[in-house]
N, C-alpha and C positions, 0 to 999 in steps of 0.2 A: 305617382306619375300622372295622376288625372282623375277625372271623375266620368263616371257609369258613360259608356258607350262615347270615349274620346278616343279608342283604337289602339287601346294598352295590349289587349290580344292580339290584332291583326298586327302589329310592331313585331312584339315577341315573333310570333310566326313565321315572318317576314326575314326576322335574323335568325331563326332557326331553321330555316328554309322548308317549313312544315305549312308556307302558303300556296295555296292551288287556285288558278287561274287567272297567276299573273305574273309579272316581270321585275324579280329582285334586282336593285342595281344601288349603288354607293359604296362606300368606305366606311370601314370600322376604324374609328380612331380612340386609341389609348392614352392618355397625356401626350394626345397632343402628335402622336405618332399613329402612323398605317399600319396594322397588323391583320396578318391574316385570319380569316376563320376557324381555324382545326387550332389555333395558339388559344380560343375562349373553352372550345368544346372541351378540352381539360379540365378546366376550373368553375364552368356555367352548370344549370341545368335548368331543364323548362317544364315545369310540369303544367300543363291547361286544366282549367277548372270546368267541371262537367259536372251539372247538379242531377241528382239521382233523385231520383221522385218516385215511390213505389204507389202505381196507381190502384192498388186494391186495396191501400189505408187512408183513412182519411187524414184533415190535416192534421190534428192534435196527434195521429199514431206516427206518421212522419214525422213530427218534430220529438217525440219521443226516441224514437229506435236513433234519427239523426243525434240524440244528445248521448243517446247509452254507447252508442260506436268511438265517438270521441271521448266521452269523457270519462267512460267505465262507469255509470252513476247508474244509483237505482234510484227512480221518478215513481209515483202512484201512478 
């Protein structure tokens, strides 16, 4: 959809209506047709990306525990 900081978040948000301090307005269109909001909320979901950073490891222990959570691996 874009590259680092072209508003791929603030978009999502915007049609999620999870944006604060401003004023959603347009249409949603489907091929080409108007549909309402609650017809996406069915079939959408939006999850925001929130980077966890535990600041009492350094980087190498952050990139470790980051890789053992997703990928179940044991690393030296």
């Amino acid at each position: 959809m874009g590259p680092s900081g072209a508003g791929k978040t603030t978009f999502l948000s915007a049609i999620a209506r999870k944006a604060r301090g401003c004023t959603v307005t347009g249409q949603i269109l489907m091929n080409g047709k108007q549909e309402p909001i609650h017809s996406f909320k069915k079939i959408t979901g939006f999850v925001p990306q929130d980077d966890i950073v535990h600041e009492n490891l350094i980087v190498k222990e952050n990139l470790q525990f980051s890789a053992r959570c997703r990928y179940l691996i044991d690393l030296p």
